[in-house]
C-alpha positions as CSV (number, residue, x, y, z in Angstrom):
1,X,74.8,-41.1,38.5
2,X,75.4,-40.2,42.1
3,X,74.8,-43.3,43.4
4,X,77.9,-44.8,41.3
5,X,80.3,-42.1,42.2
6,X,79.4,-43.1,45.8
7,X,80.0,-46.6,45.2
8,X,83.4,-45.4,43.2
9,X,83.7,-43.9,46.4
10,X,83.6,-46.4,48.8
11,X,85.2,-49.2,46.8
12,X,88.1,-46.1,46.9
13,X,88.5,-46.8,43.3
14,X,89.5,-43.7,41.3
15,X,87.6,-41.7,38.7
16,X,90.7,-39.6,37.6
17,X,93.0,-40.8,34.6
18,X,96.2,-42.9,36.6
19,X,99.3,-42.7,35.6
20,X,101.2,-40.9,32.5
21,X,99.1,-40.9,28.9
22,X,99.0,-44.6,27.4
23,X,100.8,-43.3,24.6
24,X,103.9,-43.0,26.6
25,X,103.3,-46.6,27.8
26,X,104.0,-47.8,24.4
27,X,107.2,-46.4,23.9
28,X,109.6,-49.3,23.3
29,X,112.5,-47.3,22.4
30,X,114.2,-46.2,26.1
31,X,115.5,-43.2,24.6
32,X,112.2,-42.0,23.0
33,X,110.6,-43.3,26.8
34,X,112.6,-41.1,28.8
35,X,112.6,-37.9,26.9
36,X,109.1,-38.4,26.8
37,X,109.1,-38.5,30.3
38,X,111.5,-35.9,30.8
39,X,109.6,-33.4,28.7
40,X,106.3,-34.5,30.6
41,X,107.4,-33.8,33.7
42,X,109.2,-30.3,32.8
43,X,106.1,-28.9,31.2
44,X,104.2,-29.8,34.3
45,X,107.5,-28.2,36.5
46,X,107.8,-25.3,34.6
47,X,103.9,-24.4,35.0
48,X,104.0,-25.2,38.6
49,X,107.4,-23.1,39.5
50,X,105.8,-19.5,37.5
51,X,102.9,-19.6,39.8
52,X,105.4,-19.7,42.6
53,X,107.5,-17.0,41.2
54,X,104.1,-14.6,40.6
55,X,103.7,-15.2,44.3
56,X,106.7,-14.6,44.9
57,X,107.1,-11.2,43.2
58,X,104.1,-9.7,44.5
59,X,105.0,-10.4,48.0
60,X,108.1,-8.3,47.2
61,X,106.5,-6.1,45.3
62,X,103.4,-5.1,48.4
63,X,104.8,-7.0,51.9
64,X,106.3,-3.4,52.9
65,X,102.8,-1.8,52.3
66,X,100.8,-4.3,52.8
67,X,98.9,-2.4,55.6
68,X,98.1,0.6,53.9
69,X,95.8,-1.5,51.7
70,X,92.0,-2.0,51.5
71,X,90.9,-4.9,53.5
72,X,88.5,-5.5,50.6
73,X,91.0,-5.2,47.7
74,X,91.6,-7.8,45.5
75,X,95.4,-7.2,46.7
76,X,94.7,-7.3,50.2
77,X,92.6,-10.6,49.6
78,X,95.4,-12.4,47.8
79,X,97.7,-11.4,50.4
80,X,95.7,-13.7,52.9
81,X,95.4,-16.5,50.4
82,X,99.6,-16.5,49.9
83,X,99.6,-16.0,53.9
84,X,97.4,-19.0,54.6
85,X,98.8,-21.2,51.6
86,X,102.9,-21.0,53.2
87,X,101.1,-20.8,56.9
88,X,102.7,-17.9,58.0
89,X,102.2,-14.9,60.6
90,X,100.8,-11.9,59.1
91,X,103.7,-10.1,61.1
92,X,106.1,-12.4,59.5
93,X,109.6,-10.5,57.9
94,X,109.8,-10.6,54.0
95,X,112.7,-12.8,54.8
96,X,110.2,-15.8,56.4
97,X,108.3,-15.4,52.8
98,X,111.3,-15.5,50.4
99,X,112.6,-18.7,52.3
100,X,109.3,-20.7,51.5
101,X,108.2,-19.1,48.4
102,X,110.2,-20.2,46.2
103,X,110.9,-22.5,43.1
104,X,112.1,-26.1,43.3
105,X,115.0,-26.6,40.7
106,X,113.6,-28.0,37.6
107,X,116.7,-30.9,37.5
108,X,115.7,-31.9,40.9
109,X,111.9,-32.2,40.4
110,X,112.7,-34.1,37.2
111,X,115.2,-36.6,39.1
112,X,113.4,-37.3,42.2
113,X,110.0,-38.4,39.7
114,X,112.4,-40.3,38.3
115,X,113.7,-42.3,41.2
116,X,110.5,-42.6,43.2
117,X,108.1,-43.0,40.7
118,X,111.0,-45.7,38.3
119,X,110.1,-43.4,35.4
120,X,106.8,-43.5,35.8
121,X,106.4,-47.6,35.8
122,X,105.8,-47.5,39.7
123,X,102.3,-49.0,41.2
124,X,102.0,-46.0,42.8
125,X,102.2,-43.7,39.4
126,X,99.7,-46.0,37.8
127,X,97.3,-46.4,40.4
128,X,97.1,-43.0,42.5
129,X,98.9,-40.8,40.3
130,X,101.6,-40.4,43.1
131,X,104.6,-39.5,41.2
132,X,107.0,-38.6,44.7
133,X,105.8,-41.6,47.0
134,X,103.9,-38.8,48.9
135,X,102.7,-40.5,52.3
136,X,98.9,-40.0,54.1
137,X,97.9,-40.5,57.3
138,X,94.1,-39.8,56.6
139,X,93.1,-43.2,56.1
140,X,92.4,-42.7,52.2
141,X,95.2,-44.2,49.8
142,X,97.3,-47.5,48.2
143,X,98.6,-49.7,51.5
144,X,102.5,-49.8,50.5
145,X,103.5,-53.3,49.9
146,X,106.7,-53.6,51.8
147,X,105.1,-51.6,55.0
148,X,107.1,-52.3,58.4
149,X,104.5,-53.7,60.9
150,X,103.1,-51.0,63.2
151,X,102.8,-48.3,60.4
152,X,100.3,-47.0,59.5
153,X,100.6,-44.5,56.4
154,X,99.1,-45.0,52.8
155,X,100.6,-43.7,49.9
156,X,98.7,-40.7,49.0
157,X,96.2,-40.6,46.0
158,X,96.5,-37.7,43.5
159,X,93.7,-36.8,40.9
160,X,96.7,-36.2,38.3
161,X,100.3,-36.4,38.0
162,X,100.0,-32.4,38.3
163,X,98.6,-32.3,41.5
164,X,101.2,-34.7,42.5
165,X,104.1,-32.6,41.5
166,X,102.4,-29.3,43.0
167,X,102.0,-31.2,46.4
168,X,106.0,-32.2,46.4
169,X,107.2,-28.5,45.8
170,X,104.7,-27.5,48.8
171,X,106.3,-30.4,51.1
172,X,109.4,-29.1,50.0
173,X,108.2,-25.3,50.8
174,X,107.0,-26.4,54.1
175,X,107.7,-29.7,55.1
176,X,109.8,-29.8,58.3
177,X,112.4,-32.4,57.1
178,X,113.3,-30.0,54.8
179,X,114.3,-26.9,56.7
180,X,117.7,-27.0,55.6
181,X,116.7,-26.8,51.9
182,X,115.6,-24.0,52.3
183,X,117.6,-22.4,54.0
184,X,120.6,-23.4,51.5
185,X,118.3,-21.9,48.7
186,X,118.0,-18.6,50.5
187,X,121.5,-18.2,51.1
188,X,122.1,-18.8,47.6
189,X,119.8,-16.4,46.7
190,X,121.1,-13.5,48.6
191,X,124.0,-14.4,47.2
192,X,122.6,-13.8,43.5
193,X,122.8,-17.1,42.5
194,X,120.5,-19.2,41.0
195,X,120.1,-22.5,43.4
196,X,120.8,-25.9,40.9
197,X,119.2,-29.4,41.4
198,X,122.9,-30.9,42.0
199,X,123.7,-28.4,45.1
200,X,120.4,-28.6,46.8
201,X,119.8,-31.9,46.4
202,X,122.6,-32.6,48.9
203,X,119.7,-31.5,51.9
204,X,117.5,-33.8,51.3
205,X,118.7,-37.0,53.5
206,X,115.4,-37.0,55.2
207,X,113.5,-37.3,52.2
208,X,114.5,-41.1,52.3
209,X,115.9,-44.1,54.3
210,X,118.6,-44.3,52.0
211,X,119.7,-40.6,53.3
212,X,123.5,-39.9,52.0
213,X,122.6,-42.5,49.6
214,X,119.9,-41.2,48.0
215,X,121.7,-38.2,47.1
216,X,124.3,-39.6,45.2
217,X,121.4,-41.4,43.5
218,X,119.5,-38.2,42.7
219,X,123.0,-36.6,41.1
220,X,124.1,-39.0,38.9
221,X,120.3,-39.3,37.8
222,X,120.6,-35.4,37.3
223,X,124.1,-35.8,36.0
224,X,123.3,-38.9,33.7
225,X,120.5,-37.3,31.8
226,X,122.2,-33.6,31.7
227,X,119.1,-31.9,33.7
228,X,121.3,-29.2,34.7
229,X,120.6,-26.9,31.2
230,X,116.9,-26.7,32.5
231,X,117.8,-24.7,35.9
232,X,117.6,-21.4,34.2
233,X,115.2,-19.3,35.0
234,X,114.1,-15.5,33.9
């Protein structure tokens, strides 16, 4: 047996399920198709964005007393793990850890799989999982077919469409082309708001060559399909 996972290995074919379930394959109705994948891609959200928010909270709830805890605590440990996960200082102000940790608006998640991965048809979905056209540069991934001479990136390989989605909220989060995001949603927050797919989709021109383009893409997608009703959170 380990001598065929190598071989998987090397021949970089994947061992993971690719792509959405078959069932949703089959779906000839388009309505039925994209509610399915709608509803898909929510669940999968909505799991991703509470882990965020119980990070969130407990850096609120301990960042002031943070030092007064046992290096050895459970607390204390998890502190490091959040710390090394958003790469920050440990002398970092609360404020530097609200501004990364935070959700990604369900609408937006939900429109940019949309557009990038063509409702989940894309080669890219089918064959590595990658539901955001996620880039690599470590030599490991699907050679895009329309890549300008000179580059060199792969289109990253995900071992589900879950992983996929959790590694586009943290290029989001940390990303540097995406500075502005976050700043936007901060703002918003301190202003008691609740940050929607349509406003802070308008700062994310860098997330493709299409730029002012691709924003007016991403809300009439979210516009088209209502996706607004699902950026409520508790």
């Amino acid at each position: 047996m380990r001598y065929i996972v190598l071989i998987f290995i090397y021949l970089n074919i994947s061992l993971f399920a690719m792509g959405l379930p078959s069932e949703y394959y089959k779906i000839k109705d388009v309505k039925k198709m994209k509610r399915y994948f709608i509803s898909y891609i929510l669940d999968i959200t909505k799991e991703q964005n509470k882990e965020i928010l119980k990070d969130r909270y407990f850096i609120k709830n301990l960042h002031k007393n943070i030092d007064k805890l046992p290096i050895n605590s459970k607390n204390y440990q998890r502190f490091l793990n959040i710390q090394k996960r958003y790469k920050l200082k440990s002398n970092a102000p609360l404020k530097e850890y609200l501004k990364v940790i935070d959700v990604i608006p369900n609408s937006l998640v939900i429109a940019q799989s949309i557009v990038e991965s063509g409702w989940g048809k894309s080669r890219f979905t089918k064959k590595a999982n990658n539901i955001f056209g996620q880039w690599t540069w470590s030599g490991k991934g699907l050679t895009p077919t329309n890549r300008d001479k000179g580059k060199k990136h792969l289109i990253k390989i995900f071992p589900s469409i879950k992983e996929s989605v959790r590694g586009y909220m943290i290029n989001l989060n940390l990303g540097w082309g995406y500075k502005d995001f976050r700043e936007l949603r901060y703002k918003i927050r301190q202003e008691g708001k609740v940050p929607t797919g349509i406003v802070l989709s308008k700062t994310l021109i860098n997330y493709s060559s299409r730029r002012e383009k691709y924003v007016k893409i991403l809300q009439n997608i979210i516009r088209r399909n209502k996706l607004l009703q699902y950026d409520k959170y508790r």
